[in-house]
C-alpha positions, 0 to 999 in steps of 0.5 A: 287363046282360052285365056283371051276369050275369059278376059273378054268376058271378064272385061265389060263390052258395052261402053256405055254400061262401062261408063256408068260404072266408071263414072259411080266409082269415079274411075278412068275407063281402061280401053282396048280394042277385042283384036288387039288382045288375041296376041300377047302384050308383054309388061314389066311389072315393079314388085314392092322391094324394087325388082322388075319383074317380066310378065309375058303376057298381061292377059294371062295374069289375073294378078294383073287383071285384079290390079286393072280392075281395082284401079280402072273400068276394063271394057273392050271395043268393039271392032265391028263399032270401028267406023262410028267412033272414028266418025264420030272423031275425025274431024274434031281430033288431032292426027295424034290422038286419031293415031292413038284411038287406031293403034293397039294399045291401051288407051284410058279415057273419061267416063265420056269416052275422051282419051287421056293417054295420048302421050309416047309411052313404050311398049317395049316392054311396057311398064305395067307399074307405072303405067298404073301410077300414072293414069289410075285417077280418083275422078271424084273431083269431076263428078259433078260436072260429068254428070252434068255433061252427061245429062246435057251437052251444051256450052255450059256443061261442057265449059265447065267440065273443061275448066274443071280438068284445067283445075284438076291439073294441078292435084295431078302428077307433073308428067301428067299436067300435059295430057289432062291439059289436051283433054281438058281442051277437047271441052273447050273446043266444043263450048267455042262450038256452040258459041259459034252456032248459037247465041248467048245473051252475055256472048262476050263474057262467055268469049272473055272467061273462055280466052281466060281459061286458055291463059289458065292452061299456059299457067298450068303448063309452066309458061308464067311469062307468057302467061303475064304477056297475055294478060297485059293485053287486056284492058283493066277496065274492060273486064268483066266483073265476073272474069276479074276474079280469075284475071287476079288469080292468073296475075297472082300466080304468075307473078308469084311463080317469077317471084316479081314481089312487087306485083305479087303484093298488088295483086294479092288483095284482089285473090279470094282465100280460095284462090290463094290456097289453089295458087299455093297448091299449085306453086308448091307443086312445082318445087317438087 
């Protein structure tokens, strides 16, 4: 129990001096509740030469504990703080995420406290190695749009931070597309929110790229046929302008994923160099 009480001091306790922190070094918060460390949480851990090792409490190795900090921001919540986060979660979360956010295990969130590790992991034993594989992310290419969120939620900082994961998923790892996928609809949710409540000058452009960017997350997850369905239900011409540039990029990459050369060919003139580089990136990903 002493050594629990040195990690509760070594781990920060105020999230949102943890969340600065794990914004400026582009990190993932690594996120407990204070009680769930009072009794022991027993690891696997996979040494450079393949050998499972067991650890039979990770709170009692600072190995462990340099390992944590190099690759995420620890920080303990609160007990107390209980019933202002689960406000402030109730009625936006899933009963899953909800479930998790309850429990004792650890949960990696963004620098905006949202969770990331909703996914069935087992605890017995966990396997600390890759768990750590798994969820220590270089956050650097977020930056700038949780930055912006941070400074001011609206539709806007929060469309763009949502698009941006749908993004990010595809430099991620296959088994974590999934999860960075239900994050980055937690943002979305939030800009149809504020579409809702309040009005926009180009409302149905905005409508438009927010139903586009749910495609986005089909294509991300794998559903190319689904997908190519849906966007045959728009009409060519009654797309904006400003959305065609991701329409062509959908299209594209679904058709190149089907391996449809036909199609691939005529939409292919219409995908920027940029684009066509991040559908590659993605398709290749996928051959892994």
């Amino acid at each position: 129990m002493l050594f629990n009480t040195v990690v509760a001091q070594e781990w920060m306790s105020s999230f949102a001096i943890a969340q600065k922190l794990a914004l400026t070094q582009n990190k993932m918060l690594f996120v407990m509740w204070e009680g769930s460390i009072e009794y022991p949480l027993t690891v696997i851990v996979i040494d450079e030469n393949g050998n499972k090792i067991l650890v039979e409490d990770l709170f009692e190795s600072e190995g462990l504990n340099t390992i944590i900090w190099e690759n995420f921001v620890p920080v303990l919540l609160n007990e107390t703080e209980y019933d202002d986060w689960y406000e402030e979660i109730k009625s936006k979360r899933s009963y899953l995420y909800k479930e998790k956010f309850d429990d004792d295990s650890i949960k990696i969130m963004d620098a905006n406290g949202n969770m990331l590790s909703t996914a069935y992991i087992s605890y017995d034993p966990l396997n600390f190695t890759a768990f750590v594989k798994r969820y220590s992310l270089d956050t650097s290419f977020l930056e700038q749009e949780i930055r912006n969120y941070q400074r001011n939620v609206d539709f806007y900082s929060a469309f763009y931070l949502g698009s941006k994961y749908v993004d990010y998923a595809i430099y991620t790892s296959d088994e974590l597309r999934l999860e960075i996928i239900k994050l980055s609809q937690i943002y979305l949710e939030e800009a149809e929110a504020f579409l809702e409540l309040q009005n926009y000058e180009n409302e149905n452009v905005l409508k438009e790229r927010l139903e586009l960017v749910k495609v986005y997350q089909e294509l991300i997850l794998n559903k190319p046929r689904k997908v190519i369905r849906k966007l045959k239900k728009l009409s060519k011409e009654e797309i904006s302008d400003t959305n065609k540039s991701l329409v062509a990029f959908l299209y594209y990459t679904a058709y190149k994923i089907e391996r449809d050369q036909k199609n691939v060919a005529l939409w292919k003139t219409e995908v920027s160099l940029v684009n066509l580089k991040q559908a590659h990136i993605f398709i290749n990903s996928l051959k892994k």
